[in-house]
C-alpha positions in Angstrom: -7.0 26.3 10.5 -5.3 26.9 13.7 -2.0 27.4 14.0 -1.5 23.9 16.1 -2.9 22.2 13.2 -0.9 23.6 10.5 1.9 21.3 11.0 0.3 18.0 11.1 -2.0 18.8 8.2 1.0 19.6 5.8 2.5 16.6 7.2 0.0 14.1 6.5 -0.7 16.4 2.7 3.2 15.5 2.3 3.2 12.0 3.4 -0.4 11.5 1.5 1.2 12.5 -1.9 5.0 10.5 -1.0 2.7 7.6 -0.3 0.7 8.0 -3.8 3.9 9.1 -6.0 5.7 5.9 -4.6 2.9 4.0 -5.2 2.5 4.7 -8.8 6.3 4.3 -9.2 5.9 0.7 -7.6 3.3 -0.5 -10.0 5.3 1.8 -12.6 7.8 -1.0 -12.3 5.8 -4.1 -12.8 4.3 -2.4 -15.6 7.5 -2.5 -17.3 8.9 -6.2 -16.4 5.2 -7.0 -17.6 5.9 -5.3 -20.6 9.2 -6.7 -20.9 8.2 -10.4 -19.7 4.8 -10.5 -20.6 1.8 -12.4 -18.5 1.7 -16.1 -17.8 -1.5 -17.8 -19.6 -3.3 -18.1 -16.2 -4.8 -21.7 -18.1 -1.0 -22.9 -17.7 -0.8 -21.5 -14.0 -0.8 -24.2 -11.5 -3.2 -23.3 -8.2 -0.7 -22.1 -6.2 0.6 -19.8 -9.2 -2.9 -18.8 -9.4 -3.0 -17.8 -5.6 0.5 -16.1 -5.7 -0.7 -14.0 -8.9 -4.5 -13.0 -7.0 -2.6 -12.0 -4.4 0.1 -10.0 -5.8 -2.8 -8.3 -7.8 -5.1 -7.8 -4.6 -2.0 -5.9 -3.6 -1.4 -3.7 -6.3 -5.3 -3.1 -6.5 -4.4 -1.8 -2.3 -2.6 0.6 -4.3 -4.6 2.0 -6.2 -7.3 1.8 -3.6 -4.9 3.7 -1.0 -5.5 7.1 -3.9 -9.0 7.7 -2.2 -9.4 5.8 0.7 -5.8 5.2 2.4 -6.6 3.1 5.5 -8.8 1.1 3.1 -6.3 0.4 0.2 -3.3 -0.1 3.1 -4.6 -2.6 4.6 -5.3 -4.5 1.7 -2.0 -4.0 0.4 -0.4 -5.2 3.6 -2.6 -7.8 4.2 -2.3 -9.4 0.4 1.7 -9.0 0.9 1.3 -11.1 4.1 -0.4 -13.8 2.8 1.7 -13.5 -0.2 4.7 -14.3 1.8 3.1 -16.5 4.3 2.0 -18.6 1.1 5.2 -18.4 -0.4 6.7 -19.7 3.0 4.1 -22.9 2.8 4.6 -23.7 -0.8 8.5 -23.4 -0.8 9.4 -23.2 2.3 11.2 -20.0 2.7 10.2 -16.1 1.8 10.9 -14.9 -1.6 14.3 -13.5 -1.9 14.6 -9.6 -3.0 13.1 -6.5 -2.8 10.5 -6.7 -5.7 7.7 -7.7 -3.5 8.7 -6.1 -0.1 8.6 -2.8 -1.8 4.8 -3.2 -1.8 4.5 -2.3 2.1 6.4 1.0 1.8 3.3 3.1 0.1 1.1 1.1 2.1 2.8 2.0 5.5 2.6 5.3 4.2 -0.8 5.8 3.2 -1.8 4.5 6.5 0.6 6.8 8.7 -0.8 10.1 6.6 -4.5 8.6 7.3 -3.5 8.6 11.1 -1.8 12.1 10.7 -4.6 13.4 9.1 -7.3 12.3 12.1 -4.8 13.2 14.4 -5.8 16.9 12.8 -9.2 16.3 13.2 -8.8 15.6 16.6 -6.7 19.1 17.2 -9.2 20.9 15.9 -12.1 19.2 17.9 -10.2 19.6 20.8 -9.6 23.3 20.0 -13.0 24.0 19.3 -14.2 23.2 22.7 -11.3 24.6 24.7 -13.3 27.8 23.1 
């Protein structure tokens, strides 16, 4: 590894692992106010409860997704937030109040900037290789 590259790849290794760890702490969190409140019976669920809870869990599995392939598991994250919210803003007609779902896009904007950093390395070291 060049000296060029060096930086960005401990940068994108740093913001890799700060994307995962956060991650895990996220869905750390809803494991305990599961625990704490349990489930709903999804018989009870109405359809739009049902289509809040998919999407919550399409965003938690983005994730776990983002562990191995972060662009990937990102963008399924951000996207199942969006949708979350945009459905949220059709159902009741405002976004839900509080940081409990926001906190979703942090890791997510994270494992997609250290998938950026880390082909912005690949493209140093392409470009090095044929300066030589």
């Amino acid at each position: 590894m060049s000296p060029n590259e060096r930086p960005i790849a401990s940068s994108a290794v740093a913001v890799c692992w700060a994307a995962r760890l956060l991650g895990l702490a996220v869905l750390g969190l809803y494991a305990v106010i599961i625990a704490g409140e349990g489930l709903p019976d999804p018989r009870r669920l109405t359809a739009s409860e049902a289509s809040q809870m998919a999407l919550f869990l399409a965003a938690c599995g983005g994730l776990v997704l983002a562990w191995r392939r972060e662009v990937a598991g990102g963008l399924v994250t951000l996207a199942a937030v969006t949708l979350f919210y945009a459905n949220e803003l059709r159902l009741a007609g405002r976004l839900p109040r509080g940081w409990a779902f926001a906190i979703l896009v942090v890791p997510a904007l994270l494992s997609l900037l250290a998938a950026s950093l880390s082909n912005a390395r690949r493209h140093v070291a392409a470009s090095l290789e044929n300066r030589a």
